[in-house]
NUVEX-488800 format. One record per residue (C-alpha): z negated, y negated, x. Coordinates in steps of 0.001 Angstrom, whole numbers, plus 500000, padded with zeros to 6 digits. Layout:
% NUVEX-488800
ZYX/...
//
This chain:
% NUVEX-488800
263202618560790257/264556615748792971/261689617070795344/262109620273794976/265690620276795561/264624617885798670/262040621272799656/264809623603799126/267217621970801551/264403621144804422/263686624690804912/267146626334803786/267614629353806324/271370630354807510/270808631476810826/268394634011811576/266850634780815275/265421638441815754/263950639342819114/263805642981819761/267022645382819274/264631648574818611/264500650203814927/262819647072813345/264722644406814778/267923646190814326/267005646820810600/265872643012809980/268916641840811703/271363644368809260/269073642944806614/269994639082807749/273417639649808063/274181641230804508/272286638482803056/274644636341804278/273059634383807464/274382634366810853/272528636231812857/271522636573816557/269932639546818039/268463639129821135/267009642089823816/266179641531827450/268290645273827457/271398645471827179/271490649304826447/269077648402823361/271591645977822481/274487648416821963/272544651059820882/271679648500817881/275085647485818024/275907650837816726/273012651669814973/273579649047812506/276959649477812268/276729653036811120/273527652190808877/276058649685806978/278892652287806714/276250654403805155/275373651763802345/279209651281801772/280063654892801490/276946655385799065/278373652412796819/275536650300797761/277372647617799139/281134646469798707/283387647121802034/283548643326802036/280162642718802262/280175645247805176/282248644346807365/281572640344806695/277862641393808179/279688643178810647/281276639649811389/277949637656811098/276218639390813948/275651638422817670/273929639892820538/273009638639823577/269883638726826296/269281635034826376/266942633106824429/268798629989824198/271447631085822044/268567630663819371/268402626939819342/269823626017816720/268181629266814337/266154628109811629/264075630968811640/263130633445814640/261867636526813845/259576638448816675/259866642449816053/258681643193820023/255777645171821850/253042645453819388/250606643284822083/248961639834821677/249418638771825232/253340639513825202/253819637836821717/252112634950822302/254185634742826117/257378634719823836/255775632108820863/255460629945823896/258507630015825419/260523629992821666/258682626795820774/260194625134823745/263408626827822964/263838626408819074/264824623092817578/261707621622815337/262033622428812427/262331626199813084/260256629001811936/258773631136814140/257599634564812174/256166637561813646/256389641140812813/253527642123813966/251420644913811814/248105644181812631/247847641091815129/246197637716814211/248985635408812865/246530632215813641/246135633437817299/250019633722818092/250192630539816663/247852629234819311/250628629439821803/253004626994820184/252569623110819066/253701624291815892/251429626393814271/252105625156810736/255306626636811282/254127630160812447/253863633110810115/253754636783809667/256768638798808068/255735642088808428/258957644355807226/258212648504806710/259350650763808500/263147650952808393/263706647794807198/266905648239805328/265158650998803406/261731650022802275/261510647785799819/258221645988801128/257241642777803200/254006641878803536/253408638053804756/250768636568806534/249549633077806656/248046631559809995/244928629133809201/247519626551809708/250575628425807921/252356625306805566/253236625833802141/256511624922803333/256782627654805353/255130630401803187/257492629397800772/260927629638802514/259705632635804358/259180634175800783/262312633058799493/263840634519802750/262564638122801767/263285637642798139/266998637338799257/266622640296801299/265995641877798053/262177642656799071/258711642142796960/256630640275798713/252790640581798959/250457638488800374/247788638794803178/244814636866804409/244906636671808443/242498639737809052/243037642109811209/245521645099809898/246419643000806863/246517644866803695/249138647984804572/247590649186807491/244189648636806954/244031651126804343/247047653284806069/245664653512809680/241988654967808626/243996657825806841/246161658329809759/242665658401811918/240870660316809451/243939663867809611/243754663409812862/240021664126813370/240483667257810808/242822668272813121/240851667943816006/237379669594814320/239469672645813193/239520671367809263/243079672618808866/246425673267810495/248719670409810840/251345671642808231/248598672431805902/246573669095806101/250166667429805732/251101669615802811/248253668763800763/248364664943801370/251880665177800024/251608667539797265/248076666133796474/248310662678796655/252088662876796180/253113661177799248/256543661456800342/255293662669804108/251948663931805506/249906661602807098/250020663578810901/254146663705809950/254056659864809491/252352659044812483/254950660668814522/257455658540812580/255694655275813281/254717655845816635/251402657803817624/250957654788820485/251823651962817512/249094654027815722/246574653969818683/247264650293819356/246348649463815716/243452651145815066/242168649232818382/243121646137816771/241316647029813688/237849648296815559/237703644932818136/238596642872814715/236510643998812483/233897645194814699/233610648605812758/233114651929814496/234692653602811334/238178652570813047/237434653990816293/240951656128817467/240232660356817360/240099661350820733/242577663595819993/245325660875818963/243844658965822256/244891662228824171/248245662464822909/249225659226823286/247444659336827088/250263663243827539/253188660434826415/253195662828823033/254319659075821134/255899660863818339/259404661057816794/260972658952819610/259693660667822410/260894663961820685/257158665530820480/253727664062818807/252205665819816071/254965667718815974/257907669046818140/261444667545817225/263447669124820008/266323671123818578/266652674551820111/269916675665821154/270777677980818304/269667674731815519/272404672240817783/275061675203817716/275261675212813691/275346671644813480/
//
């Protein structure tokens, strides 16, 4: 009991880095805070920053007017979290959590820098949803202390992370990096270090596969959505769901998955290639799949 007590305090988390103030870090950040860490969110931008800033703020509001969380609770979150656009406010963290560009070379730029940043004992954990977790940890001299803590898309929401251990990943970390999720009030699963990890190995060849009906003329997009959801009894459409995640996070995936796993069967559609090549990204960019611009008449009732 002695040594796991002496475990327990070694790798006890209360103050939580997250790099990246767009919809995932802003959620995993909300999600630090109510747990009860301090937290720092940092972003180059400072428009991102106070965009977050208020993001979070009304996601929080929302929980407390739905009765999920006491007003306490609230606005003691509120009170817990920083932002700022320098990475050395994150020395003393205990854990830094990467939710940035989803690209190898710019993660493992930032693991670099971090690992001269962070004191030793730190965590660094990456959010990446398809990158190698051993190859990050390449870029640091601490890759037994390098992880992946993949959180769903938004974070506060979904009720899943998915970790990843690095051919080096300690037991120590696995296990506080569990723990850490566990008080987010997530379920954890577990991944081996292959490419796409468990969620979006199976989700991204879906997402591929409506595409290319669209594209061959197998159905419209609202009826190939329709009948995932009503068939399979999803709670979107596959085409629908790329436009939520990001048809260029999609496309940057699936290229992960082909040049890892050296399968043609995950080669992108041409026609998500195409949209992502018109800057049709999706939900964000206000057109994908779908168009999400409201017309005049639809911003008049509201």
């Amino acid at each position: 009991m002695g040594e796991q007590e002496e475990e327990e305090k070694k790798v006890m988390i209360m103050m939580i880095g997250v790099i990246g103030a767009g919809q995932m870090g802003s959620g995993i950040a909300q999600l630090g805070a109510v747990s009860g860490s301090d937290v720092y969110l940092v972003d180059k931008d400072p428009g991102a920053l106070q965009t977050a800033k208020t993001s979070i703020s009304d996601s929080i509001q929302r929980f407390v007017t739905k009765g999920q969380l006491s007003k306490d609770v609230g606005i003691n979150a509120l009170a817990r979290l920083k932002y700022t656009s320098n990475l050395e406010d994150l020395r003393a963290a205990d854990i830094v959590i990467e939710a940035i560009v989803e690209s190898e070379d710019v993660k493992k730029k930032l693991f670099a820098e971090l690992d001269k940043i962070v004191k030793g004992s730190a965590i660094l954990a990456s959010n990446t949803s398809s990158i190698s977790i051993t190859r990050i940890a390449s870029a640091t001299n601490r890759p037994h202390q390098v992880i992946g803590m993949h959180f769903m898309n938004p974070p506060p929401i979904m009720k899943l992370v998915e970790i990843i251990r690095g051919a080096n990943t300690s037991d120590e970390t696995f296990n506080a990096t569990k723990r850490l999720a566990e008080r987010f009030g997530k379920t954890v699963v577990c991944s081996q270090d292959y490419s796409g990890f468990i969620v979006n190995r199976i989700l991204m060849p879906m997402i591929n596969e409506a595409f290319h009906a669209l594209y061959t003329g197998v159905a419209t997009k609202e009826d190939i959505d329709v009948g995932m959801k009503l068939g399979t009894n999803q709670p979107m459409g596959p085409l629908q769901l790329a436009d939520f995640i990001g048809l260029d996070i999609c496309l940057s995936i699936l290229k992960v998955l082909q040049a890892g796993l050296g399968d043609i069967k995950y080669a992108p559609c041409p026609l998500l290639v195409q949209y992502v090549d018109a800057g049709r990204l999706g939900k964000k960019r206000g057109i994908g799949v779908y168009s999400y611009h409201k017309s005049p008449k639809q911003s008049s009732r509201l």
